[in-house]
C-alpha positions in Angstrom: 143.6 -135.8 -72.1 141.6 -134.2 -74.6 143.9 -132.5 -77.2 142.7 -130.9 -80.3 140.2 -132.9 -82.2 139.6 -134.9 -79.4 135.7 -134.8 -78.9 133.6 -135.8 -81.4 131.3 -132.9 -81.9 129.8 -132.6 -84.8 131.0 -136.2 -86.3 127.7 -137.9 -85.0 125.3 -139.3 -87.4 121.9 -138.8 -87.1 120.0 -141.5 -86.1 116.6 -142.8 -88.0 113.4 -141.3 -87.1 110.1 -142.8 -86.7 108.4 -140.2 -88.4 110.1 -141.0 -92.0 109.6 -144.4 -92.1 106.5 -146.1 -93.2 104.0 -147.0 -90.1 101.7 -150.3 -89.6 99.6 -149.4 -86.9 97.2 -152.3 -85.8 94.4 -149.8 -84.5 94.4 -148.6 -87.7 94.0 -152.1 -89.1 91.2 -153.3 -86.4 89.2 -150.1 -87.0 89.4 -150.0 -90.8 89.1 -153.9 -91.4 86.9 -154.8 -88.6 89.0 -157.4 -87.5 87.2 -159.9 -85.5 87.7 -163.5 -84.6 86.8 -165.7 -87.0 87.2 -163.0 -90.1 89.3 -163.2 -93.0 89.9 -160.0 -94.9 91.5 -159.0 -97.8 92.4 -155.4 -98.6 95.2 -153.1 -100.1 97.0 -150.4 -98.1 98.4 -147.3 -99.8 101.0 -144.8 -98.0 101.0 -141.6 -99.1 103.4 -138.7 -98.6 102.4 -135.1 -101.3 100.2 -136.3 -103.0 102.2 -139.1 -104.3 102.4 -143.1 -103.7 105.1 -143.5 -100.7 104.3 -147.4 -100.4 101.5 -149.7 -101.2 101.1 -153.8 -100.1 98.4 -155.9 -100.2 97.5 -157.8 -96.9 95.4 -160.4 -95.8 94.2 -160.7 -92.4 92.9 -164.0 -90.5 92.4 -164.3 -87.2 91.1 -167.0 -84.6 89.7 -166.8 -81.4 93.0 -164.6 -79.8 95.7 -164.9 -82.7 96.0 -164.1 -85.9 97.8 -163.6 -88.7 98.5 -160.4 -91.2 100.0 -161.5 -94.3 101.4 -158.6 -96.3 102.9 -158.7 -100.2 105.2 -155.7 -101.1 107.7 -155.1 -103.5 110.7 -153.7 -102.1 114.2 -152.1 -103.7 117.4 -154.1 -102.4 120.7 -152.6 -102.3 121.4 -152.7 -106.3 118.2 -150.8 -106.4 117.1 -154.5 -108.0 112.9 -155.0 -107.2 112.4 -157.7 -104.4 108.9 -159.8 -104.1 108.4 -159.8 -100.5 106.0 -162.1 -98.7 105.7 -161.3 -94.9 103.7 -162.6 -92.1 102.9 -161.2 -88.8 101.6 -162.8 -85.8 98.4 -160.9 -83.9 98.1 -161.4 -80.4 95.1 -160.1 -78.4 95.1 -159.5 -74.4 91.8 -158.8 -72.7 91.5 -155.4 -71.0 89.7 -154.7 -67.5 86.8 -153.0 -69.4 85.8 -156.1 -71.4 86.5 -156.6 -75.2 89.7 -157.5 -76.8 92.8 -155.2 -77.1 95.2 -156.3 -80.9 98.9 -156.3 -80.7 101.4 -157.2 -83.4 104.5 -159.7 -82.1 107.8 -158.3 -83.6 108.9 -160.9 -85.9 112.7 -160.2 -84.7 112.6 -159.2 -81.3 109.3 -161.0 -79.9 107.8 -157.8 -78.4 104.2 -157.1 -78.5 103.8 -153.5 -80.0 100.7 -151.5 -81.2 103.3 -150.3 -84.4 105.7 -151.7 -86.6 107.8 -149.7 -89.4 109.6 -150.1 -92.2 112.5 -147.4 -92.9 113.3 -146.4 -96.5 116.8 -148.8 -96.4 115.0 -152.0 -94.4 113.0 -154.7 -96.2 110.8 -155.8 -93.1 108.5 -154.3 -90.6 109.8 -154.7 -87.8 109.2 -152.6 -84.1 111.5 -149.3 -83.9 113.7 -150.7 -80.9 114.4 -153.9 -83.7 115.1 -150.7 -86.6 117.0 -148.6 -83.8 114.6 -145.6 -84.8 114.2 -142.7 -82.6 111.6 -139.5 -82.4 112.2 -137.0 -83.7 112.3 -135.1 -80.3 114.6 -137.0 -78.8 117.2 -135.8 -81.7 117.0 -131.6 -81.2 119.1 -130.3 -78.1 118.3 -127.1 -76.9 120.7 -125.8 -78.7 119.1 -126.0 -81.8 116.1 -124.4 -80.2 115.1 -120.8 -81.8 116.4 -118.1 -79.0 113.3 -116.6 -79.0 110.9 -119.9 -78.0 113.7 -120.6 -75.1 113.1 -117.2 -73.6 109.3 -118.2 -74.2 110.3 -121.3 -72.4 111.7 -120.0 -69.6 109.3 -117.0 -68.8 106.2 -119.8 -68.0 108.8 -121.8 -66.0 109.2 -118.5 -63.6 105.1 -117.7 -64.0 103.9 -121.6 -63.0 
């Protein structure tokens, strides 16, 4: 057990982070739109990453008395690097919260899950929630191995003083 070349350390690949894939957050959208039952807006979103166009889609919002629905056009590149049309929709859900007023969510279109966040990483076509993407945090990916010496004595110093 456990010959030469028998673990796999360093043949892991890294896994997709949240932080490089394009973000839909529905407070975002709520705040910025004024969504509000009954409303039906129109608008254009624009990601940008250095001063330069990451992503762009226009979306249309319409919701009802607790639902709704965000309708999104994007172009997207397939595998060939060939442009796709894509036309998306997105249920809204609302829950009430103990302190009155009404609290958006999206519904994952794959999984069913009601998240404040969807993404969109640079090889998917969808937005979908990160468990439905597999993305991770960034955080979650360093070990404390790849920690700087000097912050880990830093570290450890406060653990001993509090």
């Amino acid at each position: 057990m456990g010959g030469y070349g028998s673990t796999r350390w360093g043949n892991h690949r890294r896994k997709a982070l949240i932080e490089e894939a394009t973000r839909l957050d529905i407070s975002f959208l709520v705040h910025e739109s004024g969504l509000r039952p009954g409303s039906d807006k129109h608008s254009r979103l624009v990601w940008m990453r250095d001063g330069h166009v990451r992503n762009s889609m226009r979306i249309g919002l319409c919701a009802q008395e607790r639902t709704g629905v965000l309708r999104m056009s994007y172009i997207a590149l397939g595998w060939g690097g060939d442009r796709l049309d894509i036309d998306d929709s997105i249920e809204l859900v609302t829950t009430v919260p103990h302190f009155g007023g009404l609290r958006w969510w999206f519904r994952c279109p794959e999984c069913g899950r009601r998240v404040t966040k969807l993404y969109m990483p640079y090889w998917a076509l969808h937005f979908r929630c990160r468990l439905c993407h597999g993305l991770v945090y960034e955080s979650s990916q360093n070990s404390r191995h790849d920690e700087h010496p000097l912050n880990r004595w830093l570290r450890r110093g406060c653990r001993r003083l509090g």
